[in-house]
N, C-alpha and C positions, 0 to 999 in steps of 0.2 A: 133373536129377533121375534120367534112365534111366541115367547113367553110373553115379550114384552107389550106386544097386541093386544093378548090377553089381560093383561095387567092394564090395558087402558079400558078396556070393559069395566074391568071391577073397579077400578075408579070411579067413573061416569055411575056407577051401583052407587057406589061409599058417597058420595057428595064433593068429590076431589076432580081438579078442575086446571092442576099443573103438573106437568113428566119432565124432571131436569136429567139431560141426557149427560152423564159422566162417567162412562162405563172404562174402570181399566183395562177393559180386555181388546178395546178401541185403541191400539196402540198411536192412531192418530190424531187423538184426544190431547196426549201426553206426553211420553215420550216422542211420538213422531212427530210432533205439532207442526212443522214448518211444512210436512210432506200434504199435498194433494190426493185427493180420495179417486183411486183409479174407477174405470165406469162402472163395474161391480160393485163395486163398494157402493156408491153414488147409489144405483139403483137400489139397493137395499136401504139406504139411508130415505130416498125417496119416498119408498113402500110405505115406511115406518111415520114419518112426519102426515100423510097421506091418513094413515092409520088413527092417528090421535085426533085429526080433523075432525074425522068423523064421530067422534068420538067426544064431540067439544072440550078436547082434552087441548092444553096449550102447549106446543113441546117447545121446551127450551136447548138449545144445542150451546154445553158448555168447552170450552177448552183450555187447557192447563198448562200454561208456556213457563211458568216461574222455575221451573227446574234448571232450565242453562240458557234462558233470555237474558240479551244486552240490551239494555233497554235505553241506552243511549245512541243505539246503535240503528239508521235508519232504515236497514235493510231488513233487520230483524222485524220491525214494525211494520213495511211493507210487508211481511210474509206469511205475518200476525191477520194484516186486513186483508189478503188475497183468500187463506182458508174462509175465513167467515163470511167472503163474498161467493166463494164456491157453495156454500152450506146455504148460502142465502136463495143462490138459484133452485134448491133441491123443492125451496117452498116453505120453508124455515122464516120464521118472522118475529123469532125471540130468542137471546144468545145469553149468554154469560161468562163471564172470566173468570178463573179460579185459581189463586193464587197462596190456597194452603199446604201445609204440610210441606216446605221448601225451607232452606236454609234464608235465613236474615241476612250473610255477609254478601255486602255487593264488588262484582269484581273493580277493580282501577279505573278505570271507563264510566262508570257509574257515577264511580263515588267525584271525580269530577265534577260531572254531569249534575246531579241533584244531589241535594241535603239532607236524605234523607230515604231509608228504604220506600216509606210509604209514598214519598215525593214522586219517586220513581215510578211506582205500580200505578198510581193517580193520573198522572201525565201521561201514560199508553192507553191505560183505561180510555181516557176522556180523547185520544185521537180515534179511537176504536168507534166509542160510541157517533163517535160524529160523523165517520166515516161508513157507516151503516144508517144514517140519514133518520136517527130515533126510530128504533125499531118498536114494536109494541110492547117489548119489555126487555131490561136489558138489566143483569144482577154482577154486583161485583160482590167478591168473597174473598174478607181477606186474612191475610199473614194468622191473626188475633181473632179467630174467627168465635171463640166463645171463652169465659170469665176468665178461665184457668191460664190461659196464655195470654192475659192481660196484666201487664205491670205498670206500675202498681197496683195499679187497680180499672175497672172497666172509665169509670168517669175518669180516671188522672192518665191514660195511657195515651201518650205523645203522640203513637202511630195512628190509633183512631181518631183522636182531635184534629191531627192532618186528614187522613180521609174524610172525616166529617166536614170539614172546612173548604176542601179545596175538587171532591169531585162532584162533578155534574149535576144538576140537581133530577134531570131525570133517569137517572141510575139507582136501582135497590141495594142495600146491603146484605148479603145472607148473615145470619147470626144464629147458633146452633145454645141452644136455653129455654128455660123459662120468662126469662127476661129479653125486652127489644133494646136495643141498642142503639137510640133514637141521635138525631147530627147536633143537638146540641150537647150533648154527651152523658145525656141524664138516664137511667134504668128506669122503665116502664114496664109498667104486668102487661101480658099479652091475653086479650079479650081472645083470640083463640083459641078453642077445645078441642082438643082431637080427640079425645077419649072416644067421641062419639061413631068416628070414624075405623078407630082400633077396636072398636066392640063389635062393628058389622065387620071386620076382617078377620078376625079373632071365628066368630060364628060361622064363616063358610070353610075357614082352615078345618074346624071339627070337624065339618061334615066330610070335606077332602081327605081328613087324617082316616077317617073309617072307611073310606072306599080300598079296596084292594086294588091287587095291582093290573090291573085290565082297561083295556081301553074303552072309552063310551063318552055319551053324549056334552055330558059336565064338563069332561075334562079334552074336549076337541081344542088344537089348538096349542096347548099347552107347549109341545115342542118334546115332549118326553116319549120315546122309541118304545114300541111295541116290545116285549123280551120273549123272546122262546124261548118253550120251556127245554131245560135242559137236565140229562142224565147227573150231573153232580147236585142237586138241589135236592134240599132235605125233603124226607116221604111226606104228602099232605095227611093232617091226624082229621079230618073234619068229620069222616064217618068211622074214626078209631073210639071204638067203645071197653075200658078193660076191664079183663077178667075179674071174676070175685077175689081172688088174693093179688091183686096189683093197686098201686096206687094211681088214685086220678090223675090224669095230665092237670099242668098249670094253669090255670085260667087267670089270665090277666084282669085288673079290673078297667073299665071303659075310662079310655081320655074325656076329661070336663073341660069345659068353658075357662074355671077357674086354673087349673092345668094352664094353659095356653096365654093366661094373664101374668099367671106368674113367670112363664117363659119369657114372655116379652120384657116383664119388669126385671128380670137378670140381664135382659142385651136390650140396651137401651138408646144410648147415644153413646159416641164414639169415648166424649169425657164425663160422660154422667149417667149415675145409676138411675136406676127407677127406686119408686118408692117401700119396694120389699128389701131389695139390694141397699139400702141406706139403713133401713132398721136394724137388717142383720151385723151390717158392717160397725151401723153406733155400738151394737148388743156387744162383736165379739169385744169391741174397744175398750167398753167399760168393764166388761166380765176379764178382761189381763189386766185391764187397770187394776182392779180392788181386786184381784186374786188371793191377795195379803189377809182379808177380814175371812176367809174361809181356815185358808192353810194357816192362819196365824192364829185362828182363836181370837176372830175382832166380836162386837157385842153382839149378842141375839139377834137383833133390830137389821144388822149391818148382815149378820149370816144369813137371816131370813130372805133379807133384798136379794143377795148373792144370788140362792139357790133357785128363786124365784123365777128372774130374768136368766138364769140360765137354765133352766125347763122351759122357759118362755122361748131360747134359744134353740133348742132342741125340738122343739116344735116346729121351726120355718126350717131348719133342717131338712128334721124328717118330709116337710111336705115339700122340699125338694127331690130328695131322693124317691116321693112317692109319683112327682110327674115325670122323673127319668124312667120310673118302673113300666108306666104309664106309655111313654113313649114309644119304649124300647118296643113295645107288642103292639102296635096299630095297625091294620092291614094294611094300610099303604108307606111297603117298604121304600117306594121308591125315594117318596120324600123323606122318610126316617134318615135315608142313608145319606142325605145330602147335607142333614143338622147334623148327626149323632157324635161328629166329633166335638161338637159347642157342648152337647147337652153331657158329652161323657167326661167333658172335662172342667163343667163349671159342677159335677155332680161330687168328681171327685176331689176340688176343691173344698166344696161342704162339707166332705165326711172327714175331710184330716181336720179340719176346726171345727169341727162338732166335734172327734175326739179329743184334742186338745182342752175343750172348755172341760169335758167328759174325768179328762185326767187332773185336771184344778179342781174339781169337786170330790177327790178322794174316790170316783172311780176306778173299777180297775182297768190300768192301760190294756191299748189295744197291741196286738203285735207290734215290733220295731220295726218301723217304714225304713225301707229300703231306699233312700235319698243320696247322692255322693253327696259326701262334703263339701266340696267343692264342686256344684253340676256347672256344668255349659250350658251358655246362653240362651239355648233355643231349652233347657229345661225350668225355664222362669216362665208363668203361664200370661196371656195377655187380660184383661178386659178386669169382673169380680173375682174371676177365681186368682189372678195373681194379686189382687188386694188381700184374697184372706193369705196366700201362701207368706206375703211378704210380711203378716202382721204375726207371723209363729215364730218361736225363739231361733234363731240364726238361720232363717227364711225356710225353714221345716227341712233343715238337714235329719239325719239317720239318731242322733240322741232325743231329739225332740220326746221320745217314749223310753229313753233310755233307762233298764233297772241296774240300781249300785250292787254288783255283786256281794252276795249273801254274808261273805268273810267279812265285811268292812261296810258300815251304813253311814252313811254322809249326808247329813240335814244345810241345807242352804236356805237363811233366814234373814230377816232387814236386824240391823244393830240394835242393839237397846240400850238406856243410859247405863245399866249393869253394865256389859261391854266397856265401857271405857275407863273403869277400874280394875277390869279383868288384866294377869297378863299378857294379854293377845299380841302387844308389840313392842315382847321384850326379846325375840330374836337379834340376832345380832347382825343377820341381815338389812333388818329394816332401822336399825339404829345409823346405817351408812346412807340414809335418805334424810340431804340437807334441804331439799328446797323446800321454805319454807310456807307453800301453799299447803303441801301434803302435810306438815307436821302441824298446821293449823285444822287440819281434816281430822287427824289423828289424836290431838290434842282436846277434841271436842269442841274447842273455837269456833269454827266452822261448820256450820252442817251441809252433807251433800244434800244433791237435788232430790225431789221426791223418786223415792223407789233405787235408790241407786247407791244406798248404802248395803251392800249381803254380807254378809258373814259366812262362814262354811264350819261346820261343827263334825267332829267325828265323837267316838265312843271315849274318849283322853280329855276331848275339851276343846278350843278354839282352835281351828286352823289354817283362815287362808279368810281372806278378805278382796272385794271389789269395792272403792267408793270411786264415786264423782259430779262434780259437778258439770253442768253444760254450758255454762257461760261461765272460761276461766278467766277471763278481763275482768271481771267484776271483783273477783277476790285477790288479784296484785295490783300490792304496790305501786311498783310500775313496771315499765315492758320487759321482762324479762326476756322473750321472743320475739321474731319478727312477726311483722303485723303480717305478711304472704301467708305466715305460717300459721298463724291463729284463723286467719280469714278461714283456709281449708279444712282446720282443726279447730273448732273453737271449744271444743269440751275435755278435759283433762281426768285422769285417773290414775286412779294410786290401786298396785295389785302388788300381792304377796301372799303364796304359798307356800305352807311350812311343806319341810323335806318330807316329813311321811306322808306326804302325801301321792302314793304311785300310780293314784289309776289318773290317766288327762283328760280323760270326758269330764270326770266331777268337774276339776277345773274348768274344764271347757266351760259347760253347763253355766256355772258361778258368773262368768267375767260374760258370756251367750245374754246372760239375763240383765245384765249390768247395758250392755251396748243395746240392744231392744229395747230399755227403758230410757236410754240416751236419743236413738232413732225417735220414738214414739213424741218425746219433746219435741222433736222438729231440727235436732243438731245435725251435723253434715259428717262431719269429725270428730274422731276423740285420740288423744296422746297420753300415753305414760313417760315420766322421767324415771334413770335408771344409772346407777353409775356401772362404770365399763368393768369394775371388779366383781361386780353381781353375776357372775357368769354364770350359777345354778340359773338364775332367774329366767336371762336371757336367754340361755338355751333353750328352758322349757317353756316359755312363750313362741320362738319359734317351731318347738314342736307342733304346737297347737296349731299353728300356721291362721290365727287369728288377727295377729297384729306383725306388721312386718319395721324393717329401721327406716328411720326418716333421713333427709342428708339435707341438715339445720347447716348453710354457713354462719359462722362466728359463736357456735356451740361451743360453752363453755369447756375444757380439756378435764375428759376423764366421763365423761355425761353421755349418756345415751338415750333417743327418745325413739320408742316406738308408737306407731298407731295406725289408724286405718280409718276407709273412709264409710260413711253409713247413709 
């Protein structure tokens, strides 16, 4: 609550001039939503609205019922308007409802009731506001609150054209963009700048970051506890001066302005980067896209651009890793500690796809990342840094830097029309492959999608192949499969590794590059066909534990289809 004081100060500095209160740590915000604020609470809540007054700061008090509201249900909506009549006696004279980040399915009651999720949210909305007698500002935020959760699109989305139509006209919409979200359902540039706003917040963080850690007059207020000092805390070096044969202590260099721009432009908004985070993200995109004109020996013109934007890339890197450096040493630990898990993990984010682009330019790799194969949940990172983890070949598992041991070197390349006179698929394995998508693949007939032809070459000659296409409805006949099946899989491939082949990272590797160039297209799924006698095949696909069996009813007898989802 004393930060929060504070922070209406520096508002009323900055030129801001609204506090929307939605704090999860308000269990009565959200989850508790129906419960009443005991007198404690109250008077804290009191203090605080009290606080931004003076402060011609406008607070808005939101609350978040979408979680387990019956919104057909009158007692629910009595309980809806008793909290915001309690918030209203505190002194509060502007509210908002929030109805993001919840599930769409409405329970049985509902679906009754209205025709429609947003019909639903609309109708409580609009008894809410009327029942608070037009407060001075009243903000509804919904389901589709910005582009990315708009379907089809923001102008064509069914739920907004309901909102836009049917509530109140004295009610705001919150919409999280660079674009407004205007009721007739057209996109608008928003004359709005904040920049100006985050360049005076941005400048007094500086000056905050250099303060140590002691209390004083700036920082009165704040809410952050005095620390004594304690016997485990490392020796201060401030008057350590060393000897003639020692080396200097570290000297950090001073956190910049431009430091703290770019931190900001890494943590942006919830579904959209900033404008550094976007360049890096086009850069890594393009530099795996066209990896092929480096490692393949594409034309000068084509290797020049390459190397170009990836030095270009290596620069917004590096001057990330230069504001983590940066960070990490600022006198005021306190704040340090309260970021340093964001900054240590969008830092380390940058460094696995800085080496990565690092290893597509015939760099030499960095050690082998220690990644499981298979990680848990919680090891997928959230925000930029899980955009780059998820844009590395098989989400930057442990081969990502893998070297082919010394006995046995293994080149993995896109096919050439040479290839297709080569023996490559005169195995007698792949002679038992009828269906006649793959043998149009094989046959040259067809060509796969872009990138999605590799070959795998050892020191003998051709070995092991991934092709596919991503939209297999385009090249049959007709349905071969059900349409369930295709909907969840709609991209198909044809793999086959000859027997000498004994190490299954190559592989891996091979068929790894094959589905991230699938992924990268925007496919969801991909399947192999396989007949049930192929048992080398199958088996070693399962090793891999890349692609698992699907269970096709009315699959033709003998046929087996593996794949997985992307």
């Amino acid at each position: 609550m004393e930060q929060r004081k504070e922070l209406f100060r520096r508002e009323q500095k900055w030129g801001l001039n609204t506090y929307l209160y939605a704090p999860k740590d308000d269990y009565k915000h959200r989850t508790y939503w129906r419960e009443l604020y005991t007198s404690e609470e109250a008077e804290q809540l009191i203090t605080l609205i009290s606080a931004a007054k003076e402060k011609d700061i406008e607070f808005i008090y939101a609350i978040s019922p979408g979680l387990d509201i019956t919104f057909s249900n009158p007692k629910e909506v009595a309980a809806l308007k008793r909290k915001l009549s309690q918030v209203s006696e505190f002194g509060c004279r502007s509210f908002a409802l929030l109805f993001d980040d919840i599930e769409t399915e409405m329970c049985a009651a509902d679906k009754e009731a209205f025709s429609s999720f947003a019909d639903a949210q609309v109708a409580v909305t609009n008894q809410v506001f009327q029942h608070l007698q037009e407060p001075h500002a009243f903000l509804f935020c919904p389901t589709d609150y910005c582009a990315t959760f708009c379907t089809p699109s923001v102008s064509q989305s069914s739920y907004l054209h309901t909102v836009g139509e049917k509530l109140l006209p004295g009610i705001d919409i919150l919409w999280t963009g660079k674009t407004i979200c205007t009721r007739n359902g057209e996109d608008q540039g928003s004359d709005y700048n904040p920049q100006e706003a985050l360049r005076l917040a941005l400048s007094e963080w500086l000056i905050e970051f250099g303060m140590a850690d002691q209390p004083d007059v700036s920082r009165a207020g704040s809410g952050r506890p005095k620390r004594e000092p304690s016997e485990e805390e490392p020796m201060q070096t401030d008057e350590y001066v060393p000897g003639p044969k020692e080396n200097p202590l570290y000297t950090a260099e001073p956190l910049t302005l431009e430091d703290l721009t770019l931190l900001s432009e890494l943590f942006y908004l919830p579904y959209e980067h900033g404008p550094t985070a976007l360049a890096m993200l086009r850069e890594l995109h393009w530099l795996r896209g066209n990896r092929y004109s480096v490692i393949f020996s594409g034309s000068p013109s084509q290797t020049k651009e390459w190397r170009e934007r990836a030095e270009h890339f290596d620069d917004m890197c590096a001057a990330v890793v230069r504001m983590f450096n940066r960070l990490s040493n600022v006198p005021n630990r306190t704040i340090l500690y309260d970021l340093y898990n964001y900054i240590c993990d969008i830092k380390s984010g940058v460094s696995l796809a800085r080496a990565f682009v690092g290893s597509l330019g015939g760099h030499n790799p960095p050690p082998c990342q220690v990644i499981n194969d298979d990680p848990e949940p919680w090891g997928f990172r959230g925000g930029l840094s899980g955009e780059f983890q998820r844009m590395l070949p098989c989400h930057g598992n442990r081969d990502l830097f893998h070297t082919p041991p010394a006995s046995r070197v293994y080149t993995i390349r896109p096919c050439t029309p040479k290839d297709k006179v080569r023996p490559i698929y005169s195995w007698s394995a792949l002679l038992t492959l009828k269906l006649k998508f793959i043998s149009l693949l094989v046959d040259g007939q067809l060509s796969p999608s872009k990138y999605c032809d590799l070959v795998l070459e050892d020191e003998a000659g051709l070995c092991g192949f991934a092709f596919a296409l991503t939209d297999a409805k385009t090249a049959m006949t007709k349905s071969q499969y059900p349409e369930t099946m295709l909907r969840d899989f709609p991209s198909l491939m044809a793999i086959q590794i000859h027997p000498r082949v004994p190490d299954p990272s190559t592989a891996k590797h091979l068929i790894c590059s094959v589905l991230s160039s699938l992924k990268e297209s925007s496919s969801i799924g991909v399947f192999c066909e396989f007949r049930s006698s192929d048992k080398r095949m199958l088996d070693f696909l399962r090793t891999l534990g890349l692609l698992h069996v699907l269970k096709v009813d009315g699959l033709q007898a003998g046929l087996v289809l593996m794949g997985t989802k992307l």
